[in-house]
C-alpha positions as CSV (number, residue, x, y, z in Angstrom):
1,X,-0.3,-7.0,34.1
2,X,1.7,-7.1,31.0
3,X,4.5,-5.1,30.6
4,X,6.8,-5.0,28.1
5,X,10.2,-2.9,27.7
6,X,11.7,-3.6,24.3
7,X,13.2,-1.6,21.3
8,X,11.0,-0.9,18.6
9,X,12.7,-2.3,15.7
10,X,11.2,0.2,13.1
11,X,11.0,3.5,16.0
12,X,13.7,2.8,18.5
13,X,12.3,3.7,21.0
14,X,10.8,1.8,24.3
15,X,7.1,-0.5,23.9
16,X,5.1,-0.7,27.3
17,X,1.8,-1.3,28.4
18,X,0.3,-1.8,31.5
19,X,-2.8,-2.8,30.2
20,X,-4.2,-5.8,31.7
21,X,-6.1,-6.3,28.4
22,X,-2.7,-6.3,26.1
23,X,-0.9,-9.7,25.7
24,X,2.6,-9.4,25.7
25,X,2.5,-11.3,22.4
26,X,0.6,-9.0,20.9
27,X,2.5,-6.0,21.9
28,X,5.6,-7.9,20.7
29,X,4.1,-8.6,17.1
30,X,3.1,-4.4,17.0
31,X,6.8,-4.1,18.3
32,X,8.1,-6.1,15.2
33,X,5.9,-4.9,12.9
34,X,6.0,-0.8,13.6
35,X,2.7,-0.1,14.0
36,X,0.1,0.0,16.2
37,X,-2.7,-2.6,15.8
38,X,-0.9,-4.7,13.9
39,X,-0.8,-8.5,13.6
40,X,2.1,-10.4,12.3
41,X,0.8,-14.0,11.1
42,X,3.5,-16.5,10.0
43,X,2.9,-19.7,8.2
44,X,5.4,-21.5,6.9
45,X,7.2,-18.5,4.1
46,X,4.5,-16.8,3.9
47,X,3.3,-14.1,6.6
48,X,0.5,-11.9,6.2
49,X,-0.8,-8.7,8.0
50,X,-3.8,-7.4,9.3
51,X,-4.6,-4.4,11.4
52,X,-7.4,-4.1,13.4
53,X,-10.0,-0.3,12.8
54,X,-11.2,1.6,15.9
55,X,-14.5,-0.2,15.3
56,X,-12.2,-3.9,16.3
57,X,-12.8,-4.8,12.6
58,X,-10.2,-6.8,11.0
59,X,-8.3,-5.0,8.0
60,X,-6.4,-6.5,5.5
61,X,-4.2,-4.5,3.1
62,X,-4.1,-4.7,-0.5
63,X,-0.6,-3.6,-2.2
64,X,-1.3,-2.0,-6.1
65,X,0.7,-3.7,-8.8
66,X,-0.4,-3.0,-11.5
67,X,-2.5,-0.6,-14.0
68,X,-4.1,-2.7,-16.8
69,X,-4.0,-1.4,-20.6
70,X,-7.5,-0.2,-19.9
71,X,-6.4,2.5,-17.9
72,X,-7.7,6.3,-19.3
73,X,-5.0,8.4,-17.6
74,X,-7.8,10.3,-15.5
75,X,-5.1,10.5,-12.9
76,X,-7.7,10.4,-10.1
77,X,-5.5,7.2,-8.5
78,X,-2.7,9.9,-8.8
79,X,-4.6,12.6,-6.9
80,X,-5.7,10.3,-4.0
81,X,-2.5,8.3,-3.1
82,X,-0.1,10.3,-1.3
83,X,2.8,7.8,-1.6
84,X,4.2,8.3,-5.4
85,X,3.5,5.1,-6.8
86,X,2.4,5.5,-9.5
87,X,2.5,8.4,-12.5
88,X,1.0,10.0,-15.6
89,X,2.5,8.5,-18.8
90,X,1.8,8.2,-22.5
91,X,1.3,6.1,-25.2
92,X,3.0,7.1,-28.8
93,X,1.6,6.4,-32.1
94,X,4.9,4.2,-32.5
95,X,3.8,2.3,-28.9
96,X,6.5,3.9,-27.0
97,X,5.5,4.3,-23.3
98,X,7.0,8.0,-22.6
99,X,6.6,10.4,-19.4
100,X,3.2,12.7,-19.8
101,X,5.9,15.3,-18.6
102,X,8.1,15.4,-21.1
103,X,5.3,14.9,-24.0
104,X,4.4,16.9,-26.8
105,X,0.5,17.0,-27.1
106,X,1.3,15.4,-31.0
107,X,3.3,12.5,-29.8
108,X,1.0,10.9,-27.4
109,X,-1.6,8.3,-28.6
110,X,-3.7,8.4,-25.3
111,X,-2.6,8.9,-21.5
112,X,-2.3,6.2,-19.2
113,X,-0.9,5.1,-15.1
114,X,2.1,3.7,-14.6
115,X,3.3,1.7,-11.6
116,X,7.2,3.2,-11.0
117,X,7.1,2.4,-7.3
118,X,4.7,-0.6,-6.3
119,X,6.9,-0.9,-2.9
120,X,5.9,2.4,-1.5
121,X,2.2,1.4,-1.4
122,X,0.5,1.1,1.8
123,X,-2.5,-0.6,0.9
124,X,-5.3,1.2,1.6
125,X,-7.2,0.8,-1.4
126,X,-7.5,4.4,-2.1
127,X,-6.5,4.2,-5.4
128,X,-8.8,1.6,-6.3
129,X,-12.4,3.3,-4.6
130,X,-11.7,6.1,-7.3
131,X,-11.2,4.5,-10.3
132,X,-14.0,4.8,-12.6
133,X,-12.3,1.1,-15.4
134,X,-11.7,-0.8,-12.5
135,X,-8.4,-1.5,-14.2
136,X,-6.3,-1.8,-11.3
137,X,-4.8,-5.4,-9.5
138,X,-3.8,-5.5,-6.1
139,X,-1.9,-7.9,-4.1
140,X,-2.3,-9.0,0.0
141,X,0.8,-9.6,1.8
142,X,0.7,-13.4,1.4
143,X,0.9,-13.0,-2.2
């Protein structure tokens, strides 16, 4: 029987099991990492993350970093991520990229998405199931 009794790095508070079916390993690398059904994988410098789903499928994350030109300011990606990473902007006749907030309707050549806060993304790929140009790139951990 595995038990464990360890402080969270990211919680602070006590990790323990006593299920026979948890290696202490593993319960470590969910200690490390904050979250529950999580695997830490180190190579070399690189380490990359999985979780695992309810179903015991393997899940890798996929980080957004960037919009692409192509991008038609729908905002849909805005609507569905609930971390702020990204915002409404604006293109200008001149090529200025300016805040849709702070816009005249005359100024602004067409609307676009702007990455402001690519580190606040959790990966789940939210962003990128809703929108209809495709014009987004993710990243994985590793890269």
């Amino acid at each position: 029987m595995a038990t464990l009794n360890e402080t969270c790095l990211h919680e602070m508070h006590p990790c323990r099991t006593d299920d026979p079916n948890v290696s202490e390993t593993a319960l470590k690398s969910n200690a490390l990492s904050g979250v529950a059904g999580a695997e830490l994988t180190a190579s070399e410098n690189t380490m990359v993350v999985s979780f695992v789903s309810r179903d015991g499928s393997r899940w890798f994350p996929e980080y957004l970093s960037r919009i692409d030109a192509s991008c038609i300011g729908c905002g849909r990606c805005f609507k569905v991520c609930s971390r702020d990473v990204m915002h409404l902007g604006g293109i200008t006749d001149s090529g200025d990229i300016v805040d849709a907030g702070d816009r005249a309707d005359d100024e602004v050549e067409r609307l676009l998405m702007i990455v402001d806060h690519p580190g606040r993304c959790i990966g789940c790929g939210a962003c990128a199931r809703v929108c209809p140009k495709n014009c987004q790139s993710h990243i994985t951990s590793s890269d």
